[in-house]
C-alpha positions as CSV (number, residue, x, y, z in Angstrom):
1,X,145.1,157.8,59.4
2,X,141.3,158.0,59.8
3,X,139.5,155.5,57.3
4,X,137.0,158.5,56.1
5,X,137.8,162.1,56.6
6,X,135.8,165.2,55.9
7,X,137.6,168.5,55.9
8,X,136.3,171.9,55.6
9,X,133.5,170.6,53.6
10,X,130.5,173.1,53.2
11,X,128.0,172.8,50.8
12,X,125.7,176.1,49.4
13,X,122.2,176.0,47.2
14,X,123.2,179.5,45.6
15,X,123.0,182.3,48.2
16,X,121.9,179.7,51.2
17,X,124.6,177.4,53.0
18,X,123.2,174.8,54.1
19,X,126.7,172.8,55.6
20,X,129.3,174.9,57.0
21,X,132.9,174.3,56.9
22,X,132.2,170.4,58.3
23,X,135.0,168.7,59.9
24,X,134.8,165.0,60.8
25,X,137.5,161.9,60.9
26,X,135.5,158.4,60.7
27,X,137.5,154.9,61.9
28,X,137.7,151.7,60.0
29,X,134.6,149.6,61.8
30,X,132.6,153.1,63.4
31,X,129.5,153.1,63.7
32,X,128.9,157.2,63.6
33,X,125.4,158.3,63.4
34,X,124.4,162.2,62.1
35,X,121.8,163.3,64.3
36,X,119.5,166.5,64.1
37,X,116.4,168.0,63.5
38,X,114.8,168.2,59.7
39,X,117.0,170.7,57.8
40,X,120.2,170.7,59.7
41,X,122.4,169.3,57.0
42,X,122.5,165.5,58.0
43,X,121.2,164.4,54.5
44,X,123.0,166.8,52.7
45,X,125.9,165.6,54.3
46,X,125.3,162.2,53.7
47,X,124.9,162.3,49.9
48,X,128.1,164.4,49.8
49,X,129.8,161.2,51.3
50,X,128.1,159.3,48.9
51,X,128.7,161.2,45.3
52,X,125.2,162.4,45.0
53,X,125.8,165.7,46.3
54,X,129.4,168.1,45.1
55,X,131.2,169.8,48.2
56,X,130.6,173.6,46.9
57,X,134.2,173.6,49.2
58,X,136.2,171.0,51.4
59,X,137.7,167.6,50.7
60,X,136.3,164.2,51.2
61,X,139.1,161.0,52.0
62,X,138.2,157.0,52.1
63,X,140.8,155.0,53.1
64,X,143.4,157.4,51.7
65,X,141.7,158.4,48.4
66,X,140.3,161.2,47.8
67,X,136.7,160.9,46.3
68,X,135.2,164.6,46.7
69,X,135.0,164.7,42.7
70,X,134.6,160.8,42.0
71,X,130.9,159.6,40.9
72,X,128.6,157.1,43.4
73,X,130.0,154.4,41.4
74,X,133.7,154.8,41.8
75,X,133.1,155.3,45.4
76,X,132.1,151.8,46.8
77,X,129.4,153.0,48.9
78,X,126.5,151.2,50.0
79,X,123.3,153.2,50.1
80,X,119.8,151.9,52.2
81,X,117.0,155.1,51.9
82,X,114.1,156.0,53.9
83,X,111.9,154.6,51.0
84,X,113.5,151.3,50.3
85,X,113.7,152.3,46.8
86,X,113.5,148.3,45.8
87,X,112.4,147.7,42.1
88,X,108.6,146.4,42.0
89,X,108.8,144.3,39.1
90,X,112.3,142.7,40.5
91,X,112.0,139.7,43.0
92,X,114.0,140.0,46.0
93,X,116.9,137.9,44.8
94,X,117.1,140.4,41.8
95,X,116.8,143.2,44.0
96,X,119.4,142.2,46.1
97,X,121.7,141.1,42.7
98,X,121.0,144.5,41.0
99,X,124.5,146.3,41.9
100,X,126.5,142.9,41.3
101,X,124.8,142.1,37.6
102,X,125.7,146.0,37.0
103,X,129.3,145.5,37.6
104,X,128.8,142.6,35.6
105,X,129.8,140.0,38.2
106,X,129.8,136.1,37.1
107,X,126.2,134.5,37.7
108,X,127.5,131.9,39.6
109,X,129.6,134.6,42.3
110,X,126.1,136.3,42.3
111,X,123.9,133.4,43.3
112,X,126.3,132.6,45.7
113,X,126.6,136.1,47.1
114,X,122.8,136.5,46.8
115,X,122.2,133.4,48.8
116,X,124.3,134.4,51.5
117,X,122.8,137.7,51.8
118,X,119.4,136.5,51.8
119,X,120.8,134.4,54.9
120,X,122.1,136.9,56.7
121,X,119.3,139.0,56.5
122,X,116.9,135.9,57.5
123,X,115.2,135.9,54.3
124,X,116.0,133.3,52.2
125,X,112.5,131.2,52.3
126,X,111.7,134.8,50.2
127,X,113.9,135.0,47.3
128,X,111.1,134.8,44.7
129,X,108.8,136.9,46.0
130,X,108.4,140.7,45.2
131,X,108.4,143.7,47.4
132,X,104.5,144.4,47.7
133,X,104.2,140.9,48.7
134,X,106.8,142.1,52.1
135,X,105.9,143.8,55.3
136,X,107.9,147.0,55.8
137,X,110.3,145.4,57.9
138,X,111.1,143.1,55.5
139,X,111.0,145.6,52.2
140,X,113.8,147.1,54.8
141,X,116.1,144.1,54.9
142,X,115.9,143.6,51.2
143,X,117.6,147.3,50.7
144,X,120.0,146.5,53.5
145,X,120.8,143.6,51.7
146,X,121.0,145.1,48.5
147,X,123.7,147.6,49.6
148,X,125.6,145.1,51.3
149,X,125.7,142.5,48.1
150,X,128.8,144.4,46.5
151,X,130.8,144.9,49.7
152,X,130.9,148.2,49.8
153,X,133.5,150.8,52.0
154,X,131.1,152.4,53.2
155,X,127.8,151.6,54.2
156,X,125.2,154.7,54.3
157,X,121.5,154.3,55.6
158,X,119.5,157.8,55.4
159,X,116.6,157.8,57.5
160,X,115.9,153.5,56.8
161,X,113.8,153.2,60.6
162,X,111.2,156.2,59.8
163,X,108.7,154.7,57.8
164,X,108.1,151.8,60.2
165,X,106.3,151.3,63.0
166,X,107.4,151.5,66.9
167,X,108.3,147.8,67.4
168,X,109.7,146.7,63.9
169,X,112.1,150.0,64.1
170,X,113.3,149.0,67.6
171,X,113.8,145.1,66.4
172,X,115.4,146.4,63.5
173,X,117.8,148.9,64.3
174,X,119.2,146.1,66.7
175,X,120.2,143.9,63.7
176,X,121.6,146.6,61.3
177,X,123.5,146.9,64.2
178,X,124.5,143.4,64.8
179,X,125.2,143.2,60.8
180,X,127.5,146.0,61.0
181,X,129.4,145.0,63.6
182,X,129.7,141.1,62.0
183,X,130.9,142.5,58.8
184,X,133.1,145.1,60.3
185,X,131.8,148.0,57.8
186,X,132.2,151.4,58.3
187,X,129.1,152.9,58.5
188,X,127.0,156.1,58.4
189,X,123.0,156.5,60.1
190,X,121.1,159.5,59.8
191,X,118.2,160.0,62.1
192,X,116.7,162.9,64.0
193,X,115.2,160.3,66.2
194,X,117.5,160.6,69.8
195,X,116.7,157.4,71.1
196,X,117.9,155.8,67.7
197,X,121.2,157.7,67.9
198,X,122.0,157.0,71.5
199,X,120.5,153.1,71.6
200,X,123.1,152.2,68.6
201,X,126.1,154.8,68.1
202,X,129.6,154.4,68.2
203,X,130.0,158.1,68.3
204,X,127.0,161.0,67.2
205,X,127.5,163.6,65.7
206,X,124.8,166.5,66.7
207,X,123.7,169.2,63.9
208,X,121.9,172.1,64.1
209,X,122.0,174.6,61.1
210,X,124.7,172.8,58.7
211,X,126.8,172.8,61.8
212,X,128.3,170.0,64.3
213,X,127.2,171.8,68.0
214,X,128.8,168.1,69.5
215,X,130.6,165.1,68.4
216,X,131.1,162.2,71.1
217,X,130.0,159.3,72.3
218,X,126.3,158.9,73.4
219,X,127.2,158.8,76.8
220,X,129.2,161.7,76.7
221,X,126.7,163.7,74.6
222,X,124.1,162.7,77.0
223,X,125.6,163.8,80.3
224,X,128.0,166.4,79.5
225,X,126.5,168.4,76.4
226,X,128.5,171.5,75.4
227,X,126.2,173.7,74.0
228,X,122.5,174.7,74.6
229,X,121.5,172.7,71.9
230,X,123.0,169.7,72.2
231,X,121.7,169.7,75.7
232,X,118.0,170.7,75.1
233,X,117.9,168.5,71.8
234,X,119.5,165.0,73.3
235,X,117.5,163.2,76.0
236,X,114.5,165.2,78.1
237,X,115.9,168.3,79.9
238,X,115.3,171.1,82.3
239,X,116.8,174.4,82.4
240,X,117.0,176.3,85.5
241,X,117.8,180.5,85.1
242,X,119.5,182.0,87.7
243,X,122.9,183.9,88.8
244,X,126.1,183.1,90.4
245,X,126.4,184.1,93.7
246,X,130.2,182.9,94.0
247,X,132.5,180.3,93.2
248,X,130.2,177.1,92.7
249,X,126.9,178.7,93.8
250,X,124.0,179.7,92.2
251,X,121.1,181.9,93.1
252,X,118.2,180.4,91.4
253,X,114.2,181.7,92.2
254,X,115.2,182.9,95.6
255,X,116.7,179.6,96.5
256,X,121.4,179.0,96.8
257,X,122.2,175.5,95.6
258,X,126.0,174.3,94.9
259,X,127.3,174.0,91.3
260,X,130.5,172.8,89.2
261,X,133.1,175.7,89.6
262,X,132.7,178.2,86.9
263,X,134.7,181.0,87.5
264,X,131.6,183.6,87.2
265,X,131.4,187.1,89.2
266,X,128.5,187.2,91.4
267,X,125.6,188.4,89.2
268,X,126.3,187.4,86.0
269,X,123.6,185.2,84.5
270,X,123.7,181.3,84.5
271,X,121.7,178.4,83.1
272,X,121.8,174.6,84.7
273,X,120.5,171.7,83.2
274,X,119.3,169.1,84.9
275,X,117.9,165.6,83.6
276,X,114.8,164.3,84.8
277,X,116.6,161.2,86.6
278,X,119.3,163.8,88.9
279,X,116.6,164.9,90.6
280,X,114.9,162.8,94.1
281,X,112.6,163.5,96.6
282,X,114.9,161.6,98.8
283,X,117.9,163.2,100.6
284,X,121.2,161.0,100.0
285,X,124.3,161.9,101.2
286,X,126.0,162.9,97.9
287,X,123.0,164.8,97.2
288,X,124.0,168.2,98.9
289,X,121.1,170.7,96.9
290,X,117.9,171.0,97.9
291,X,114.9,173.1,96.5
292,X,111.6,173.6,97.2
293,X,108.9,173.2,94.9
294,X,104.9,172.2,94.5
295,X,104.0,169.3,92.2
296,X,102.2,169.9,89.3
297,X,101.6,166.7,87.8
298,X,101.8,163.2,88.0
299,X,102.2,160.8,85.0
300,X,102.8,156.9,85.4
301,X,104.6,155.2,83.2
302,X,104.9,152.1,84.2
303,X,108.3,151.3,85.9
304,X,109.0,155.3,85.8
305,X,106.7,158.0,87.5
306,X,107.5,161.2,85.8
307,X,106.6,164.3,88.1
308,X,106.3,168.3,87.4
309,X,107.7,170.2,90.0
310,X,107.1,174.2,89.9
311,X,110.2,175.7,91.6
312,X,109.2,179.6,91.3
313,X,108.7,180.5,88.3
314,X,110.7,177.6,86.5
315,X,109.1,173.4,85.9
316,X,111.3,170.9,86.6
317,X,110.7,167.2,85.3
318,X,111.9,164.2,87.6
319,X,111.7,160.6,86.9
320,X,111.7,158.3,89.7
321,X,111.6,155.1,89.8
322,X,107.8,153.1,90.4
323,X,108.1,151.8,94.1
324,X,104.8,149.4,94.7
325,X,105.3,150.5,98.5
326,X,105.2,154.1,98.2
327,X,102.4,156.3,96.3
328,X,103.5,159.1,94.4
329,X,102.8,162.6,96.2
330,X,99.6,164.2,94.8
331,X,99.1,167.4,92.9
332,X,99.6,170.7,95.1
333,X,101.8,168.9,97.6
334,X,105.0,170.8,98.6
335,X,108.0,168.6,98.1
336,X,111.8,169.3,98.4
337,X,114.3,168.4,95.3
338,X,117.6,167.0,95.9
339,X,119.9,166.6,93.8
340,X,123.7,166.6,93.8
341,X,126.4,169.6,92.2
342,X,128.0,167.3,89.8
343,X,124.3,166.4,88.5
344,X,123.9,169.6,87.2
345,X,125.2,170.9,83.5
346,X,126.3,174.7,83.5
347,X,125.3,176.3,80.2
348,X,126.6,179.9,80.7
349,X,128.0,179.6,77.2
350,X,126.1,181.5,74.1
351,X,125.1,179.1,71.8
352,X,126.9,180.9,69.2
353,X,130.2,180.9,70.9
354,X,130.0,177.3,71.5
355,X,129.5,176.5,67.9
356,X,132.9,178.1,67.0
């Protein structure tokens, strides 16, 4: 049996749903991350998982007990927030002992638990100081901490990278990481920040309008998206409007290029997407499509060159690798795609059939 299980939960504001009918099944040790844009239900579904929010319907399991009714602190749930929600005139040893001293733990088990948590987090030299004398970062690790210090289930972190800047949210999304996977904690990260979800994830699950268009892993949500969303949402894409014109071809802005069997009649309306690294200016032998386009733009970035190509009426993005030998070709010049069938991601599917 799954170690958390959501079933049919849905969750409603009076008249407005805002989580529909949400099914999910969590393992011991997962690291599973909500991901979504603001107002899809990731939050929502979060606090409902932690006892701040009632189910309006559905059933909520952890480790064989249901908990949809019980409060936050029947629940043992660890919670880190966006804000860090650390107590100003608390230290950070008493921020960090808060949740042990109110379930009235001996002092000795929580100087001793405190301690070690201080050390885990690499803060120990810090103990007597208070939050406004922290960095961010470190204001962070204090609430990670904190919800860690009474060995929770479940450990729940709503947001905890977005106040921080570029470089202190990539070092520590590495260690929250690193902790969960040394404690062995189940755990739940909401973000609508892709590159979070995909860098860390055991599994993702994708929202859009209180409902999951994808659960997988990131490399499965990356390269084989299921629904329009999922694909245009995860990861930079291209979409390329066309029509079959038989069994695995497409017509696309006067041009026939190859594509994963689908099944379609000649005529009826298809979408491919394509990421930025399927496409080359380079024929290779597995790359059997080819279309012509103009280039648009040119944007260096470093070890990636990142070109627009207009194929007709549609822009395509492709990201080539920087070779030092080899300028990139100039705005105006006429250049030929290639790219291989299997590259390419059909999305003939309405995005509200996919959702069922």
């Amino acid at each position: 049996m799954s170690f958390l299980i959501l079933k049919s939960v849905r969750k409603s504001f009076g008249p407005h749903t805002v989580v529909h009918d949400f099914d999910l099944a969590i393992e011991r040790g997962e690291f599973v991350t909500f991901l979504g844009p603001s107002g899809c239900g990731k939050t929502t579904l979060l606090r409902m998982v932690a006892g701040f929010e009632a189910p309006t319907a559905g059933t909520i399991t952890v480790d064989g007990r249901d908990v949809t009714h019980l409060p936050p602190n029947a629940r043992k749930v660890g919670m880190v927030f966006q804000a860090y929600a650390l107590f100003p005139n608390m230290t950070v040893a008493d921020n960090v002992a808060f949740g042990l001293k109110v379930a009235g733990r001996p002092k000795e088990e929580i100087r001793s638990r405190v301690e070690e948590m201080l050390a885990l987090i690499k803060l120990g030299h810090l103990g007597g100081r208070y939050p406004y004398q922290l960095s961010g970062g470190q204001q962070q690790r204090v609430a990670l901490a904190r919800a860690l210090a009474v060995r929770p289930q479940l450990l729940l972190l709503d947001e905890p990278l977005s106040a921080l800047d570029a470089k202190i949210r990539l070092s520590l999304r590495q260690e929250i990481r690193d902790l969960q996977r040394k404690l062995g904690i189940t755990a739940i990260f909401v973000t609508h920040d892709q590159e979070e979800a995909l860098s860390i994830s055991d599994r993702i699950v994708v929202l859009n309008e209180g409902r999951a268009e994808q659960v997988g892993t990131p490399f499965e949500i990356y390269n084989h998206p299921r629904t329009r969303f999922a694909a245009s949402f995860i990861g930079t894409l291209s979409l390329l409007e066309g029509e079959a014109a038989g069994e695995g071809r497409m017509r696309v802005e006067g041009q026939e290029i190859r594509v994963p069997a689908n099944g379609n009649a000649p005529g009826r309306p298809l979408t491919l997407a394509l990421r930025p690294e399927a496409l080359s200016l380079h024929p290779v032998a597995a790359k059997e499509n080819r279309l012509e386009g103009t280039i648009e733009e040119v944007d260096f970035l470093g070890s990636v060159v990142r070109m627009r190509v207009r194929v007709g009426g549609t822009t395509l993005l492709m990201d080539n690798f920087n070779d030092p030998a080899t300028p990139p070709p100039a705005r105006g010049e006429k250049v030929t795609l290639h790219f291989a069938p299997a590259d390419g991601q059909l999305l003939d599917q309405p995005l509200a059939e996919a959702a069922e």
